[in-house]
C-alpha positions in Angstrom: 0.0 0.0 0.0 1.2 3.5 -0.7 -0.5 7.1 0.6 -2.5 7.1 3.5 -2.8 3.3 3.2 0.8 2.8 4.1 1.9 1.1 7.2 4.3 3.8 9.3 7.7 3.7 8.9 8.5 4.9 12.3 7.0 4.2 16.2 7.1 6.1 19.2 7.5 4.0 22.7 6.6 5.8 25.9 6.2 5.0 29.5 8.5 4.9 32.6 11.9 3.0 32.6 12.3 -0.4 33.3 8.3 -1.6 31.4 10.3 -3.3 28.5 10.3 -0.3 25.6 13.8 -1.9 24.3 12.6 -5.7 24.3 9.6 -4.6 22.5 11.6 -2.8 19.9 13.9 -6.4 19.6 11.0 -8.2 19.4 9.6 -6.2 16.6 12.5 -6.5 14.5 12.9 -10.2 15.5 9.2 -10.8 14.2 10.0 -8.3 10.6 13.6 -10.9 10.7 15.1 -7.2 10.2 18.8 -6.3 11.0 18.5 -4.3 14.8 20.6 -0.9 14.8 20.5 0.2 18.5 21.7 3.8 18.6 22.2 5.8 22.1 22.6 9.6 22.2 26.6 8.5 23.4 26.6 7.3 19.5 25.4 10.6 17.8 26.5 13.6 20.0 30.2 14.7 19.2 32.2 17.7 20.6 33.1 18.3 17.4 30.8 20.7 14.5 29.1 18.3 12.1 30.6 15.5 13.2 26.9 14.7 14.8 24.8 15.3 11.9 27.3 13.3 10.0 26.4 10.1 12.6 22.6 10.5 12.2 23.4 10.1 8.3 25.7 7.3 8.8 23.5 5.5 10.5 20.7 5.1 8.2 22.8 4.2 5.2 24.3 2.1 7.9 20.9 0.4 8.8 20.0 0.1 4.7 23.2 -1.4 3.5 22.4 -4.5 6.1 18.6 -4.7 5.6 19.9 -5.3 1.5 22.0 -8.0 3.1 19.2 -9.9 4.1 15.9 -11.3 2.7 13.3 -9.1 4.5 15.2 -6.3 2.7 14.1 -4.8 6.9 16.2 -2.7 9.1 14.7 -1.0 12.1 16.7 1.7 13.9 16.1 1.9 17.2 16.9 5.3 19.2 16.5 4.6 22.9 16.4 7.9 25.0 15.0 9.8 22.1 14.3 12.9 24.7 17.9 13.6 24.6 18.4 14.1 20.7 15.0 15.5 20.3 14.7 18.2 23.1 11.7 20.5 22.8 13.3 24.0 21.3 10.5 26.0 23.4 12.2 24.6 26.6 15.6 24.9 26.0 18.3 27.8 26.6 20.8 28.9 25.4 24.0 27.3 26.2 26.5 26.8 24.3 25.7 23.8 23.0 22.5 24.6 21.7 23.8 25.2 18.2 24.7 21.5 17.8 21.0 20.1 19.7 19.4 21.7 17.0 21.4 21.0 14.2 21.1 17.5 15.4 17.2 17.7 15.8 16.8 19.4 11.9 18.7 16.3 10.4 17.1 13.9 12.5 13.8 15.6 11.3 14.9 15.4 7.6 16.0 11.7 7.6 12.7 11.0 9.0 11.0 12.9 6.6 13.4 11.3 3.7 12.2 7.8 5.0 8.3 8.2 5.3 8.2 10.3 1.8 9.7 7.5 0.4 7.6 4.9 1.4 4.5 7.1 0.8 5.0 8.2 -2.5 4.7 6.6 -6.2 7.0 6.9 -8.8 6.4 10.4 -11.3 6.9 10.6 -14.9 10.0 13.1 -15.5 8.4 15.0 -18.6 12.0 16.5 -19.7 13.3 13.0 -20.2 10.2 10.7 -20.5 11.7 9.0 -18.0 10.4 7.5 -14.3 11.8 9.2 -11.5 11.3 8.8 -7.6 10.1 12.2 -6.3 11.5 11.8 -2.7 14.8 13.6 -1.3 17.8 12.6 -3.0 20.3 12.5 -0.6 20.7 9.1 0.8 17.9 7.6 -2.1 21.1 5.9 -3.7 22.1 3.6 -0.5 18.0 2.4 0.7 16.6 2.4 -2.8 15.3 -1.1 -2.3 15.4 -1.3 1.5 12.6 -0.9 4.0 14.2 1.2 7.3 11.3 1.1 10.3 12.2 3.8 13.5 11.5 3.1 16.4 12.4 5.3 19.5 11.8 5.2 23.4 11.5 8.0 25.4 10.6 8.1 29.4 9.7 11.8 29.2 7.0 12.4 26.3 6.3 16.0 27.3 10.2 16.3 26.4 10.0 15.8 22.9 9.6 18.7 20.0 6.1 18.5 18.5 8.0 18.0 15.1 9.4 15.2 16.1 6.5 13.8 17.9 4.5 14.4 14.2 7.5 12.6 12.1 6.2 8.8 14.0 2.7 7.6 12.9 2.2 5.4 15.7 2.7 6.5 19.0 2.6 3.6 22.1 2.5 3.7 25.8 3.7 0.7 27.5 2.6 0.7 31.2 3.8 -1.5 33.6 2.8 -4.6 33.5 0.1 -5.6 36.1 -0.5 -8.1 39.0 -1.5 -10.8 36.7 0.7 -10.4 34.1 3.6 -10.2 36.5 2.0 -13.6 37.6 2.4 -15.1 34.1 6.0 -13.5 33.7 6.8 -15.6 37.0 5.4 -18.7 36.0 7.0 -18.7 32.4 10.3 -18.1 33.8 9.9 -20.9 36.8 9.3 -23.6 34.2 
């Protein structure tokens, strides 16, 4: 399916630490037999300029050169503590690194963008050349062509997050805690 039809390319996790947010983002990729890219903020944010924006790049050609490798033609990135990459800019101030936050935070945006236009959109007809074309972005079109990248993302503090951000994922989960009887059933299954 293309358009509004499409499954998302991206999900949102929230919910307080320790309710499983990073097993459940395993487990989707386990069930999609995708390639799992866990990134941490530790593996974007760099003291040096650029050097940041370069990562979040990197890691999406990263995550579509090893979903070709595979049969699912599936990668799903996973950014676990999202609320540190993707600060709210209403609520920050202005330190000094604020410049790099939001540099980070406008190429995040775009990849994301990049990604779900993609998926969404059909081919156009090119009517200098006669030619089809894809319509989407260009920039890292040459590396995931062919390959499906799903983000997922876990955050403990929602009310954190830039709208913009917020708006890129199409699905947006909170996992609670699990309850008394499902505690019950974790206990059992791990007792025999």
């Amino acid at each position: 399916f293309t358009g509004a039809r499409a499954m998302p390319a991206s999900v949102l996790l929230y919910g307080p630490p320790g309710c499983g947010k990073t097993q459940l983002a395993r487990a989707m990729a386990g069930e999609a037999s995708a390639a799992f890219i866990q990134v941490a903020p530790s593996n974007i944010l760099s003291k040096f300029v650029g050097e940041s924006e370069t990562a979040v790049r990197d890691i999406f050609k990263k995550a579509a050169e090893r979903a070709l490798l595979l049969d699912s033609k599936c990668a799903v990135v996973f950014f676990d503590e999202i609320d540190a990459l993707g600060q709210s800019r209403e609520d920050r101030g202005s330190g000094e690194g604020e410049g790099c936050s939001r540099r980070v935070l406008a190429e995040l945006l775009m990849v994301m963008s990049e990604i779900t236009d993609r998926k969404n959109q059909a081919p156009v007809d090119d009517f200098e050349t006669g030619k089809e074309e894809d319509a989407s972005i260009d920039t890292i079109q040459d590396t995931v062509e062919h390959a499906r990248i799903i983000v997922i993302a876990a955050t403990n503090r929602m009310h954190d997050l830039d709208p913009a951000l917020k708006r890129r994922f199409g699905v947006q989960l909170p996992i609670d805690p699990p309850g008394t009887r499902e505690r019950k059933e974790m206990l059992l299954r791990q007792l025999d």
